[in-house]
TORZA-146787 format. One record per residue: residue in one letter; x, y, z of N, C-alpha, C in turn. Coordinates in steps of 0.1 Angstrom, whole numbers, plus 5000, padded with zeros to 4 digits. Example, Ala and Ser with C-alpha at 12.3 -4.5 7.8 and 13.67 -1.06 7.14 Angstrom:
BEGIN
<rec "A"; <5132; 4943; 5078>; <5123; 4955; 5078>; <5132; 4967; 5078>>,
<rec "S"; <5128; 4978; 5071>; <5137; 4989; 5071>; <5129; 5000; 5079>>,
//
This chain:
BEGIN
<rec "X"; <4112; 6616; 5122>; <4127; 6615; 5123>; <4133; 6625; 5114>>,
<rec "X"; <4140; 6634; 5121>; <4152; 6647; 5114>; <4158; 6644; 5113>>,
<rec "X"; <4168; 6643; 5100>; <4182; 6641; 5097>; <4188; 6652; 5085>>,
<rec "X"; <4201; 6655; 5100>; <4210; 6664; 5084>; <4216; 6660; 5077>>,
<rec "X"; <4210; 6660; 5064>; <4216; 6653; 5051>; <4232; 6665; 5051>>,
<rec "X"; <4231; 6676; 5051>; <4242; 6684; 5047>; <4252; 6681; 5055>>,
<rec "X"; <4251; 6674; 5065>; <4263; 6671; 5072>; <4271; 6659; 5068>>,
<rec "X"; <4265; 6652; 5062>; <4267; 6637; 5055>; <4277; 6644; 5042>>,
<rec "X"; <4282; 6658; 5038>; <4281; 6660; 5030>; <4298; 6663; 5029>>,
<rec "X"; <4304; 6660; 5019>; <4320; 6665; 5020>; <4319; 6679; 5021>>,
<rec "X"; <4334; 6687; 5029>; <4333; 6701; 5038>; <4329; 6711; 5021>>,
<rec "X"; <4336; 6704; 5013>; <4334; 6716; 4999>; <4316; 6717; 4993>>,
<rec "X"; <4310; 6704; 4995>; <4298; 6704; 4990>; <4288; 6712; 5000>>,
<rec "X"; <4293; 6711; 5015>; <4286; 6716; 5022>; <4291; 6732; 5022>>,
<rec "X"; <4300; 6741; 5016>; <4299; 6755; 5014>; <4296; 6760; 5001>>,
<rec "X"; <4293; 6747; 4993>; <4284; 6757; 4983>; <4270; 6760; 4983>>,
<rec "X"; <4267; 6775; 4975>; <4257; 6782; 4974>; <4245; 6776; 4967>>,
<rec "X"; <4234; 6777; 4970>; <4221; 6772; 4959>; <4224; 6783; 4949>>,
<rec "X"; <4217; 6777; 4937>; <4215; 6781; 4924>; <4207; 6789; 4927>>,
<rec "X"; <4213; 6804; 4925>; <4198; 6814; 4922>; <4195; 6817; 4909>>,
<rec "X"; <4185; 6812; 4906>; <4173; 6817; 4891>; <4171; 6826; 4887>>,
<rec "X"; <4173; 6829; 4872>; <4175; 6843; 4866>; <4158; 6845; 4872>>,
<rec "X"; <4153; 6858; 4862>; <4141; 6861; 4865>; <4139; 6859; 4852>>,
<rec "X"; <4123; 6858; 4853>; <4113; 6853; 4840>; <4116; 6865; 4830>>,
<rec "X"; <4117; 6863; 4820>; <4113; 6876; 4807>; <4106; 6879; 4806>>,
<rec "X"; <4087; 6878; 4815>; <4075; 6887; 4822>; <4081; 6897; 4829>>,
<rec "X"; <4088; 6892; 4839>; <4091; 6903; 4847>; <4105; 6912; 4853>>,
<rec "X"; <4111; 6907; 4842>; <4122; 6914; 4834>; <4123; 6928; 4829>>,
<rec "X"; <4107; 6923; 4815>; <4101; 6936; 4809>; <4098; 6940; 4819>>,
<rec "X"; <4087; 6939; 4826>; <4085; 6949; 4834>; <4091; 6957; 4843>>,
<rec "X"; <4100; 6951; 4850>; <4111; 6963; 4850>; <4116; 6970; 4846>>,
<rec "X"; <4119; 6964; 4836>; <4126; 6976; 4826>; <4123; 6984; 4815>>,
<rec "X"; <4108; 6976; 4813>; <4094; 6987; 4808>; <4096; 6986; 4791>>,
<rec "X"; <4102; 6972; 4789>; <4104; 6968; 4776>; <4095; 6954; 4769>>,
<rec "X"; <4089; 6955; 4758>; <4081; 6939; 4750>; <4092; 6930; 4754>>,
<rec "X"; <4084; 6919; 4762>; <4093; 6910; 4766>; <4095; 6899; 4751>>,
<rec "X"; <4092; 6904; 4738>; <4095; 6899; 4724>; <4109; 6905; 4722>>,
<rec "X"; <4112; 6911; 4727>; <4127; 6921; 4726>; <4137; 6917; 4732>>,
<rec "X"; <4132; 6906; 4744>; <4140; 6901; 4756>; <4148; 6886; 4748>>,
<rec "X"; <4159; 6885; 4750>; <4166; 6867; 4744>; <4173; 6863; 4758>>,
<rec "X"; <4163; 6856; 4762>; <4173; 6852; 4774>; <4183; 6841; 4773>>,
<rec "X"; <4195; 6844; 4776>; <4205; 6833; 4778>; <4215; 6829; 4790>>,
<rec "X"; <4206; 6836; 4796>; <4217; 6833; 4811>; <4210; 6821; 4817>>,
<rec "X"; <4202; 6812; 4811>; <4199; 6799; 4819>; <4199; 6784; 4811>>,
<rec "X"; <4212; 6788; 4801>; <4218; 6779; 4798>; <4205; 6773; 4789>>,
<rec "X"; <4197; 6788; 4779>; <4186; 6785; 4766>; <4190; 6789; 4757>>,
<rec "X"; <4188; 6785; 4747>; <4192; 6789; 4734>; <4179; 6793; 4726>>,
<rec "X"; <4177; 6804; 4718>; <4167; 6815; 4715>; <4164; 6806; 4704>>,
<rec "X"; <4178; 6797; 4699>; <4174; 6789; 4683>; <4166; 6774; 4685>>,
<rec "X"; <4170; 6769; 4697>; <4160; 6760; 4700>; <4172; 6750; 4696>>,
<rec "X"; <4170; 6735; 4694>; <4180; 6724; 4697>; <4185; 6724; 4678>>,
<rec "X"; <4193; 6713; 4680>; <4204; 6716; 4663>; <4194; 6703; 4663>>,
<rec "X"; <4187; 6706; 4647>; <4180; 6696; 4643>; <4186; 6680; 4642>>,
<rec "X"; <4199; 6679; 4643>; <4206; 6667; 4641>; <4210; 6659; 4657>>,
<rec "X"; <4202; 6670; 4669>; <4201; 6667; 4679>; <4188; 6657; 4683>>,
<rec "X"; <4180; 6666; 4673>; <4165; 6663; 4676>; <4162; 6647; 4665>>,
<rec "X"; <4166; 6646; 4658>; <4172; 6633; 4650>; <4175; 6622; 4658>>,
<rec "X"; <4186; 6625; 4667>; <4189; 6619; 4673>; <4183; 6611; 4682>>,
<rec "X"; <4175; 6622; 4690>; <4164; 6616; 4700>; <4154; 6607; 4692>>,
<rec "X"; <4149; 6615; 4681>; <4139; 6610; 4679>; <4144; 6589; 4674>>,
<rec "X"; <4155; 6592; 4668>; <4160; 6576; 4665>; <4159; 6566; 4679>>,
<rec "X"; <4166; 6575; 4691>; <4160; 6564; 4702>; <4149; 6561; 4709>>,
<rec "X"; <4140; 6572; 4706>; <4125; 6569; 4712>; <4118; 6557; 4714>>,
<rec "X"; <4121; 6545; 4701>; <4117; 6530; 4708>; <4123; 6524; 4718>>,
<rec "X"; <4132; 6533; 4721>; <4145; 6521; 4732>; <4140; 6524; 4744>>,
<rec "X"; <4132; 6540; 4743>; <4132; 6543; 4757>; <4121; 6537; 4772>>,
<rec "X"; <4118; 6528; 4767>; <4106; 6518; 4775>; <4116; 6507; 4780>>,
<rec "X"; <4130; 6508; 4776>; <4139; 6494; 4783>; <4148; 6502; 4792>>,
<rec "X"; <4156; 6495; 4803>; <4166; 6503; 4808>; <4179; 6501; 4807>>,
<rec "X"; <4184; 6509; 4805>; <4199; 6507; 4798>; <4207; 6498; 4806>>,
<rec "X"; <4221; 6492; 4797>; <4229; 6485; 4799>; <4235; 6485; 4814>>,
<rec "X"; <4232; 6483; 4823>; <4240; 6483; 4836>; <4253; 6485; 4839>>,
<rec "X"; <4257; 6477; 4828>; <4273; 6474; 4832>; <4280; 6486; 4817>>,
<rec "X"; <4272; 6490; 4814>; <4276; 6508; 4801>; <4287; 6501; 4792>>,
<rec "X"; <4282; 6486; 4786>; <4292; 6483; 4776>; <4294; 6492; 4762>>,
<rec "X"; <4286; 6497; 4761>; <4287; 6511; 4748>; <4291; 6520; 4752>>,
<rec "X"; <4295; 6526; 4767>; <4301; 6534; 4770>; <4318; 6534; 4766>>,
//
């Protein structure tokens, strides 16, 4: 059984474009014939510094919760 999901779809959802994907920083350098150690990619929404340690804190404090599923009704929201 075929079904068009996109048609199910409001007219604005259905004229947007897919996400096109930067290219790897392998084959970047090699295009451009540069150490891809030279390359900082940030066009895919990465950060070269990696997460803000008070982020990583954070997760790490909820790590025991994460085997339950959250509140349904998002009273902490």
């Amino acid at each position: 059984m075929s079904r068009d999901f996109l048609a199910l779809a409001v007219p604005g959802v259905q004229k947007l474009s897919p996400y096109v994907t930067g290219k790897p920083i392998d084959e970047l350098a090699r295009e451009l014939g540069i150490d891809p150690a030279k390359i900082v990619k940030l066009a895919s929404n990465e950060n070269p510094l990696g997460p803000n340690p008070r982020v990583l804190e954070a997760i790490a404090a909820e790590l025991p919760e994460l085997s339950r599923y959250p509140d349904g009704s998002g009273f902490q929201l």
